[in-house]
N, C-alpha and C positions, 0 to 999 in steps of 0.2 A: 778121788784123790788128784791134786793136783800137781807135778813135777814134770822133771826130764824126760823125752823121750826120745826115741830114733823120729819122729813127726811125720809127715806126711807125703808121701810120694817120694821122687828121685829128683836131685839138684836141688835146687835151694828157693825161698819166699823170706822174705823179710816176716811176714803172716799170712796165718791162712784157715779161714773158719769150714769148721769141715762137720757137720751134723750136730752143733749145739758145743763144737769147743773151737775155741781159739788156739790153735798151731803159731806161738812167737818160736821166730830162729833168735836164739842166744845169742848176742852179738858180742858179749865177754868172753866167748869162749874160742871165738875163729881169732887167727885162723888155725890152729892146730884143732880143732873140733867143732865137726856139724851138729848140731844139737838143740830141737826144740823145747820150747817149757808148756806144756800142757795145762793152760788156763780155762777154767771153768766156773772160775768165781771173779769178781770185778776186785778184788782185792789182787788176786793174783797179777790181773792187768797192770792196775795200778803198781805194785813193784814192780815191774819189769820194764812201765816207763822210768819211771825214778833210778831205779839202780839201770839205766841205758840198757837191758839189755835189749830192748827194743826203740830205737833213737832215729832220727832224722824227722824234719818237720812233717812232712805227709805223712810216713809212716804210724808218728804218734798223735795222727788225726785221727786215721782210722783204725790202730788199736784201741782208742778210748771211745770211739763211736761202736766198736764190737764190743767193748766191755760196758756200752749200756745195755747193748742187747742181751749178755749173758745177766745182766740183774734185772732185767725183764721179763727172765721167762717166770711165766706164772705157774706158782705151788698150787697144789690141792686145795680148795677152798677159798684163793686167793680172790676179791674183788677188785677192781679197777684202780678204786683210790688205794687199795695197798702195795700194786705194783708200782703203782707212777711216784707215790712216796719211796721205795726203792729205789726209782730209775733217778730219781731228785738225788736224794745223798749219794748216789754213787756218781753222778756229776760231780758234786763236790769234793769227795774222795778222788778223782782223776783231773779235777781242776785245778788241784795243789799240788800236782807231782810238780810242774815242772813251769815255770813260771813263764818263760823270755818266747817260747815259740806259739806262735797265734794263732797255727792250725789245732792246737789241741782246744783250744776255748770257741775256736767255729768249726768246729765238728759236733764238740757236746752241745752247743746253742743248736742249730743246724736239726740236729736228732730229736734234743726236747721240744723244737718248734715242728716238727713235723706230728711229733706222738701229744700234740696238745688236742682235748678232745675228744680222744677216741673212747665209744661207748663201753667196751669190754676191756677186762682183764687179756681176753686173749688177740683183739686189735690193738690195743697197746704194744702187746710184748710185735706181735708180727710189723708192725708200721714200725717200729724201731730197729728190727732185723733187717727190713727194706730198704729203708734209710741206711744204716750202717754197711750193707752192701752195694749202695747204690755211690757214698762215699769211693770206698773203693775200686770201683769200676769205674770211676768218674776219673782217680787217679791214673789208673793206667790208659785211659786213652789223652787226659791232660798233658802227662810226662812225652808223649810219642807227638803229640802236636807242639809238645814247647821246643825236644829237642831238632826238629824238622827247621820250623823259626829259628833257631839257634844257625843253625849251618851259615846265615848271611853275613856273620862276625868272624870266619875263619876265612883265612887267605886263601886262594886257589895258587895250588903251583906243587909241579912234582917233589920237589926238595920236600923234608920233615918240615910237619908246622908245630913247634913247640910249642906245650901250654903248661901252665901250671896251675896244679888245683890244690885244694887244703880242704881239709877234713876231709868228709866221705856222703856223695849226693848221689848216688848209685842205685842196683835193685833195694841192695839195705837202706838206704835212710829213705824207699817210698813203696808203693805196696807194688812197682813194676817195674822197671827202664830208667827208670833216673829223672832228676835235673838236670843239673852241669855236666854231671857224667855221662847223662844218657845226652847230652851234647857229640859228644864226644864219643861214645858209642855209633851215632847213628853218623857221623863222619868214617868212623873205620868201617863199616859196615858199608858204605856208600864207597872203599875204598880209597878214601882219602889218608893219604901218606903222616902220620902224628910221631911224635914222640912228647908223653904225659910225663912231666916235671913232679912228684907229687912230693908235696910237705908232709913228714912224718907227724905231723898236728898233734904235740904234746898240749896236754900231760898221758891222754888216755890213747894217743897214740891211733886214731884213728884212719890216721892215711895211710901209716904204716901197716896196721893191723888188717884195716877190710878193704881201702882202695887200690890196695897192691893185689888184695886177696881178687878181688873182682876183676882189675884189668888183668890178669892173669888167665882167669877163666876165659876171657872175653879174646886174649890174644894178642891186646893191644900193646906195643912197646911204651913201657917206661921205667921212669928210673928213680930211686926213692931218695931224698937228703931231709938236711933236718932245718927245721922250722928260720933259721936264720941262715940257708946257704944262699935262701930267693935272690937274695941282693946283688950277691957273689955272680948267681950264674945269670941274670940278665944282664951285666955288667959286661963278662966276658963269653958266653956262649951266645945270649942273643935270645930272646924271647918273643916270640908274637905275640903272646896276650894271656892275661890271667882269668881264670873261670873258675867261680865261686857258686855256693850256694847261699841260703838265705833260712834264718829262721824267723824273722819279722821285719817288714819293711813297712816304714813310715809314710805317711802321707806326702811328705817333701822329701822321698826318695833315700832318706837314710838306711842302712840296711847293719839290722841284727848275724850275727853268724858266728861259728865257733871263734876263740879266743885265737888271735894271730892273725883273722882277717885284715883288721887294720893297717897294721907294720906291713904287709903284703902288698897293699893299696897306696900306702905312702911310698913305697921303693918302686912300684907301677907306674906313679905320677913322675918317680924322681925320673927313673930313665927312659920315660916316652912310650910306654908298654901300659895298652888299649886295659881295662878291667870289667871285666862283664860280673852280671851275677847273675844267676837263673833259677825262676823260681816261680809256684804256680800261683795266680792272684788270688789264691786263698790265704797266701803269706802276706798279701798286701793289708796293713791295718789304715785304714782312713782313720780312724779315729784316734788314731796315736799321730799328732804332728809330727815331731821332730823325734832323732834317737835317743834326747834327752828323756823323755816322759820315760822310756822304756825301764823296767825293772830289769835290772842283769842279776843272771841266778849264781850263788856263789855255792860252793860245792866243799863236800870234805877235803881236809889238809893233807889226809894221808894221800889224793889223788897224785899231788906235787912232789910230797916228802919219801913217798914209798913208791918203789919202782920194782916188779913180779916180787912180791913177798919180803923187800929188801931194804932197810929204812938207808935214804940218801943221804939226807938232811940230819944233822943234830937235835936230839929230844927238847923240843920246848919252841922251838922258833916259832917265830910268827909266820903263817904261812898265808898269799893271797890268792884265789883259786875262782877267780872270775869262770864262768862256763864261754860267756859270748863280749864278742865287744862291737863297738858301732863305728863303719865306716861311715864317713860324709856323703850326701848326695853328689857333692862337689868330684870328687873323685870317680864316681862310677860313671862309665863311657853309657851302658846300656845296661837292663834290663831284660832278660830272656824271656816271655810266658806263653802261655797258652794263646795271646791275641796278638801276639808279635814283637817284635824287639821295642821297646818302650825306652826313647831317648829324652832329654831333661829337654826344657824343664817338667821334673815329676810331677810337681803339684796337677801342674794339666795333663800332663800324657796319663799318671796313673788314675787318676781320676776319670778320665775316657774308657782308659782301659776296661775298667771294673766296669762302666756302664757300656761297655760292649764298645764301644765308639770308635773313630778312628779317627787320625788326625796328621799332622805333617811331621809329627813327634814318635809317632805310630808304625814300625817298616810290616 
């Protein structure tokens, strides 16, 4: 059966495969409740991308890379081409949760490419489990080298270095340490003096919900407003710099990200205040030029109209409910990842990047 549990061990995972099941932590349910879903069918994965409760782009790399491995494992009698016909439609099935972030479709490529070949039913299912675990271990050492790189974008000086981040880049939206957050982590951690700005990133309340939930845990001072104070408090409080995540970044440096990135970016440009984003080159799509190509994923009305159980909005309206929207390359100062801070022009710098390279665009 598959459901809710108390999950596994003490403290918290975004996921966690533990002897043939996937461990998702709920992310609808914090932060008033810890609570895994106990997946053990690629169906179950699949919801739990799609209704968020397991969200952020690494994270839903590597839940759908363990939900090929759970429709991998091979039944009694099963031969090779009936698994891998398995492991085919359940790509497809987790390739339609969620459209806009880029790690979910190079994790399932990634997997199928690795299990292309294999003589048996039961190297099949094992080179897919390998794969799907090698994903996530990839991540957590990815996250701990981008947010190290990161540290060269923060001021030094005793005084607090304010930032402001939106949505939620943390353990929850990767399988360890974060993006932007684990930015910003590995500064407090370093004892670097912060106070985190965070945007309550409606509709689903993100930054409110889990990035208050985690700096919390973590110790770190901040303070919560809502999605249109940004303006307000770089204006009058003074901001050092804004720090984003990314769920797909363009070849010409456009960047995908929850819905309000944008307006965050254009009030950064207005008042002279630096905009990073960070994010690991898995997010980077060469083959998407611009953020025009991009499909932006639209999402139910009630996400907008109804707020804990409570309908806001009057019955019938039209309601718009974009998930992600696209900042301009023009706008973003840098680029965080794994191979170091990646400055414009993107077209060349990311393009280095992904081939390992290095350049004058490259810190």
């Amino acid at each position: 059966m598959s459901g809710a549990g108390a999950g596994p061990g003490a403290g918290y995972q975004s996921l966690r495969w533990d002897d043939g099941i996937l461990w998702v932590l709920d992310q609808r349910r914090l932060p008033g409740e810890t609570r895994y879903i106990r997946a053990d069918a690629v169906t179950v994965v699949a919801d739990a991308i799609r209704t968020l409760a397991v969200r952020g782009a690494p994270a839903i790399g590597a839940a759908a890379a363990y939900g090929l491995a759970l429709a991998a494992a091979p039944a009694p009698g099963d031969d090779v081409a009936a698994v891998r016909e398995r492991v085919e439609r359940a790509a497809v099935l987790l390739r339609a949760t969620r459209p806009t972030a880029v790690n979910l479709g190079w994790a399932l490529d990634r997997v199928l490419r690795s299990a292309a070949g294999q003589p048996t039913a039961a190297a099949l299912s094992e080179r897919v489990l390998a794969e799907a675990a090698a994903i996530a271990d990839e991540d957590r050492r990815i996250n701990r080298a981008l947010a190290q790189h990161g540290q060269a974008v923060l001021p030094r000086r005793s005084a607090p270095v304010t930032v402001i981040h939106h949505c939620n880049t943390g353990s929850l939206a990767t399988v360890d340490y974060g993006t932007a957050l684990g930015v910003i982590r590995a500064a407090h951690e370093a004892g670097q003096n912060l106070l985190v700005l965070v945007d309550e990133t409606r509709p689903l309340l993100q930054g409110a919900r889990l990035t208050m939930w985690e700096l919390q845990q973590l110790g770190i001072p901040a303070a919560l407003m809502v999605d249109g104070a940004a303006a307000h408090q770089m204006r009058t409080r003074g901001v050092d710099l804004c720090l984003v995540g990314a769920d797909r970044i363009a070849a010409n440096g456009d960047v995908a990200n929850k819905i309000g990135t944008y307006q965050l970016a254009l009030a950064a440009k207005a008042h002279g205040v630096p905009f990073y984003v960070a994010a690991p080159l898995s997010t980077v799509d060469l083959t998407t030029p611009t953020g025009d190509a991009m499909v932006i994923e639209e999402r139910h009305p009630d996400e907008v109209a109804v707020v804990g159980g409570r309908r806001m909005a009057p019955e019938g309206v039209v309601v718009l409910n974009p998930a992600f929207d696209v900042t301009p390359a023009a706008l973003v100062a840098g680029i965080i990842t794994e191979a170091g801070v990646v400055r414009p022009p993107y077209a060349e710098s990311l393009a280095l990047a992904m081939g390992r390279g290095r350049s004058s665009k490259i810190e």
